[in-house]
N, C-alpha and C positions, 0 to 999 in steps of 0.2 A: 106570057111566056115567049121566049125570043124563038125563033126557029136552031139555033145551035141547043137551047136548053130543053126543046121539045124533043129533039133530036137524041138527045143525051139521056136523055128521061123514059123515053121509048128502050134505050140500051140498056141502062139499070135494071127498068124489069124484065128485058131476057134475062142479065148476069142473075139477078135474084131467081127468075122460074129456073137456071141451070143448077144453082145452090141448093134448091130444095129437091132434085136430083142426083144432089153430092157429087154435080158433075164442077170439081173445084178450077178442073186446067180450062176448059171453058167460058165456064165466069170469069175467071180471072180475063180473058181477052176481050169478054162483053165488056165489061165493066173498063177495062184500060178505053177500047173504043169510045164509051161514054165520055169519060176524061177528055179525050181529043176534037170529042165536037163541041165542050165546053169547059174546058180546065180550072174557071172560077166557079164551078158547082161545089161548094166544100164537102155537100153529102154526098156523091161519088169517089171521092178522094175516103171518106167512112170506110162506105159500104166496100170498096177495095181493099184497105184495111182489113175489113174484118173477113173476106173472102179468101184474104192472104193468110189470115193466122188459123182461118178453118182447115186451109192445106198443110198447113203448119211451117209456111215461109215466115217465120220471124219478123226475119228484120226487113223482107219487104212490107210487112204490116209494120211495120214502127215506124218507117218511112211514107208509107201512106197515111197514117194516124198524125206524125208532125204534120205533113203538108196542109190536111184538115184544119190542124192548128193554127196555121199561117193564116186561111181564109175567115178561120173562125174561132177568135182568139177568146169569148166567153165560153165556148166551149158547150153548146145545148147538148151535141149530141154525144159527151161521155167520153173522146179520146184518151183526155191524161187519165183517166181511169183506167184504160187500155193497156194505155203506156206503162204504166206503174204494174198492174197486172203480169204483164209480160219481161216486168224487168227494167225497161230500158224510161223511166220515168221516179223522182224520188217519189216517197210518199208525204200526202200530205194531211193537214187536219181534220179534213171536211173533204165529203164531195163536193165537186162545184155548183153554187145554188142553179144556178141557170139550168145546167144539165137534169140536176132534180124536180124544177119546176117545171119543164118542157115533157120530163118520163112519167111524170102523172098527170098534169093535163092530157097527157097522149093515155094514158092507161084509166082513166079515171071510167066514160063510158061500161068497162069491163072489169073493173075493181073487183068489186066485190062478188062478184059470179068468179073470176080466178082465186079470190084469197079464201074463201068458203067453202067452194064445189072443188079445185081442183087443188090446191092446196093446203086446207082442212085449216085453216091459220085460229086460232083461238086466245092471241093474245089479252082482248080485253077483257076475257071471261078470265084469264088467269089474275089478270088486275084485279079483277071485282073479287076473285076468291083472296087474293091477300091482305085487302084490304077492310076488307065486310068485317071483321071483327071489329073494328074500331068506327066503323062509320054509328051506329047508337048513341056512340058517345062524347061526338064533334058537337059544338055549339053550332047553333044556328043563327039565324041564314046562314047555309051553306054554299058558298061560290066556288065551284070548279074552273079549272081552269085546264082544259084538253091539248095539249101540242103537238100540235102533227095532228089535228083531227082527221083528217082524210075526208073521206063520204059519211062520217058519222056513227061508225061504229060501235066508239067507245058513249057516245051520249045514248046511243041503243041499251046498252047492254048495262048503263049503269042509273036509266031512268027511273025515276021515283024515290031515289036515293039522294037527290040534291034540292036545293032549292031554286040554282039558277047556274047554269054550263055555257062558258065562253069555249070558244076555239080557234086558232090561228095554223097556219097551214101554208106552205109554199105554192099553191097550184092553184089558182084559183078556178080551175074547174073541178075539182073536187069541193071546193070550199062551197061551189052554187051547189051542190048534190047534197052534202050537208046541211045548206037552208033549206031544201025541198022537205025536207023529215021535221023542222019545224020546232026541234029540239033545243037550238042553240039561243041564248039571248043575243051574244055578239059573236059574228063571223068576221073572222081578217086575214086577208091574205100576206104573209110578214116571215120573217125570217126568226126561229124562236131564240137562236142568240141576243138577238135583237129587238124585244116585245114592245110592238107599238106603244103611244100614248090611250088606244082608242079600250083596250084593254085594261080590265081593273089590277086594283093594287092591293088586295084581303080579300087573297084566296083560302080556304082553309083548306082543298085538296088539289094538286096539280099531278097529271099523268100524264104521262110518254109512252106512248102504247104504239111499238117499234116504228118509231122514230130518229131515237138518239143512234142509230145502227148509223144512219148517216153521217153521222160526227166520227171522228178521231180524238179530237180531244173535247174530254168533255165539260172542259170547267166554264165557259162560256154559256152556255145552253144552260146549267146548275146554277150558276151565278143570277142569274136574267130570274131564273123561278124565282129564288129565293129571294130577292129581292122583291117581288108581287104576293108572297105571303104572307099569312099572320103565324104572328110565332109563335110555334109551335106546330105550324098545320103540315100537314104531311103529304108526301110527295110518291107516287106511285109507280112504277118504268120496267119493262123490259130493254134485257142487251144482249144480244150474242156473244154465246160465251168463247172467249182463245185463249190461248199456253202462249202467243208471244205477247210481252211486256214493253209498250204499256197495252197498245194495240197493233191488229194489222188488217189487211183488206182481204174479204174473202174472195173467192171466187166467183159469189153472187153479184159481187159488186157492193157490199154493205161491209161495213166495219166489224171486225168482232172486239171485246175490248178482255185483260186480263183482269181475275177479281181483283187483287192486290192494287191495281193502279185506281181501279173504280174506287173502293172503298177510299183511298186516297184523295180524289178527290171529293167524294162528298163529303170527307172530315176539311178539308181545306176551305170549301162553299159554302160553308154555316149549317150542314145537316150533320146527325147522325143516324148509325143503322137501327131500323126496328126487324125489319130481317130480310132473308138471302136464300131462297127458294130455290133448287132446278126444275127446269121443265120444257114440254114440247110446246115451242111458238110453232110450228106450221110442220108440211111436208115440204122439200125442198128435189125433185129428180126422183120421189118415192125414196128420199130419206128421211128422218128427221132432224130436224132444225133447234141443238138446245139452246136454253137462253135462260137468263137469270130475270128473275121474279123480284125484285127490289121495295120496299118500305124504307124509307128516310124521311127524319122530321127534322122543320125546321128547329136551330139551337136558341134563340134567340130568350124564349120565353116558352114554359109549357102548363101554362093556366089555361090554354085555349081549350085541353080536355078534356072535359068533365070527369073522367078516369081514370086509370095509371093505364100507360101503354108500359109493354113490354122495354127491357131497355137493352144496349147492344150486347150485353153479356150474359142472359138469359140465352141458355146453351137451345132450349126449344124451338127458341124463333130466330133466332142468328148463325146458323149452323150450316147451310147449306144443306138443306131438305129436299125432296124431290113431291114437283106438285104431280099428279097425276092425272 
């Protein structure tokens, strides 16, 4: 570390101990000083940013969120996200992978003690409740295919019920905490629009167990699945539910998507619906966080079931029901 960037690094963490003081006019001057004893710091040029939009200076935060941009144009730590948040940035399809893979390698350590203990998160349990009716009746060997594993949750909560659970994942430190559990056959760190070679191709169930929140649009991420299934096998996902069309960015920083558009695209993908569930994915500020509960099967062929699955115009299972 240079002495200007030790120098600068010492003044961030005044501006930050003033910030968690809510002393904002302060920080902000730490933090500019930081800036001047090293101007190519791009996480200073952030952390100002976001110091500015806590006081609620605008467009001095959108000015310090570009500059970040200048130094750091893949973008780890989230600006255009900022940017778009606040206005002054379009939106676009996807968060940026980079930035997603840096926020959970950083968050991974402490995953699952936040998404359990402090925000009650029960997404994979709502998977396994929409799906368990049909798993009896899947041919076997059964191959899963997990996206977005994370630390291994959904191979948690849906063990004994498969015969062999792939999973790919952005962050590859999540993706080692995931091998620690010992659950998975193959781990890959990859992009799930994009599914490796190292991964198989006759899955007969693939989940998204809030993942796809990251996307804006979703036909790339749907596309990439179905293409790794066997037809007819079925595909399982939570999404944040929104009223704007087709989607838009919440203030979590996560995508919400409209049903109309969704459904749109998994008839465009080669899926159709088997059903369309509400329910609480997590606490979110001691709110709750709804989200849609999804079933869709591959179109392709449906011998793969030993049984009838429901089809999308069974008013029971297509209807937007609330899980509980």
């Amino acid at each position: 570390m240079s002495k200007d960037r030790l120098s600068a690094s010492r003044r961030l963490d005044v501006a930050l101990a003033l910030v968690a003081q809510s002393d904002y006019v302060a920080a902000i001057d730490v933090a500019r000083a930081a800036i001047s004893a090293d101007a190519e710091w791009d996480e200073a040029h952030f952390t100002l940013g976001d110091i500015y939009e806590r006081a609620g200076e605008t467009e001095n935060a959108v000015e310090a969120f570009r500059q970040y941009l200048i130094l750091d144009p893949v973008d780890r730590m989230g600006a255009e996200v900022r940017l778009t948040l606040l206005g002054a940035a379009a939106m676009r399809d996807r968060l940026p992978p980079d930035y997603v893979r840096a926020l959970f390698d950083d968050y991974a350590p402490r995953f699952e003690i936040s998404l359990r203990d402090r925000l009650a998160y029960r997404g994979p349990e709502l998977l396994f409740e929409a799906v368990r009716p049909y798993l009896p009746n899947m041919l076997r060997p059964l191959e899963v295919l997990d996206l977005g594993c994370g630390t291994g949750l959904v191979g948690e909560v849906f063990a004994g019920h498969f015969d062999a659970m792939d999973g790919i994942d952005l962050s590859p430190r999540m993706i080692n905490r995931a091998r620690a559990k010992g659950i998975y056959r193959t781990l890959v760190a990859g992009d799930i629009t994009d599914l490796p070679a190292d991964l198989g191709s006759d899955y007969g169930l693939v989940i998204a167990a809030d993942v796809l929140n990251y996307l804006g649009d979703l036909a790339p991420a749907l596309r990439a699945a179905h293409a790794r299934m066997k037809p007819g096998g079925l595909m399982v996902l939570t999404l944040e539910h929104g009223d704007a069309f087709p989607f838009d960015l919440g203030p979590g920083q996560r995508f919400r998507h409209h049903q109309r558009a969704v459904l749109e695209w998994v008839n465009e993908c080669g899926f159709e619906l088997v059903s369309d569930e509400l329910g609480v994915l997590r606490q979110e500020k001691g709110n709750p966080v709804e989200g849609r509960i999804m079933v869709v099967r591959a179109t392709d062929a449906l011998s793969v079931m030993a049984g009838n699955l429901v089809s999308q115009s069974d008013p029971d299972q297509a209807s937007g029901h609330t899980l509980h």
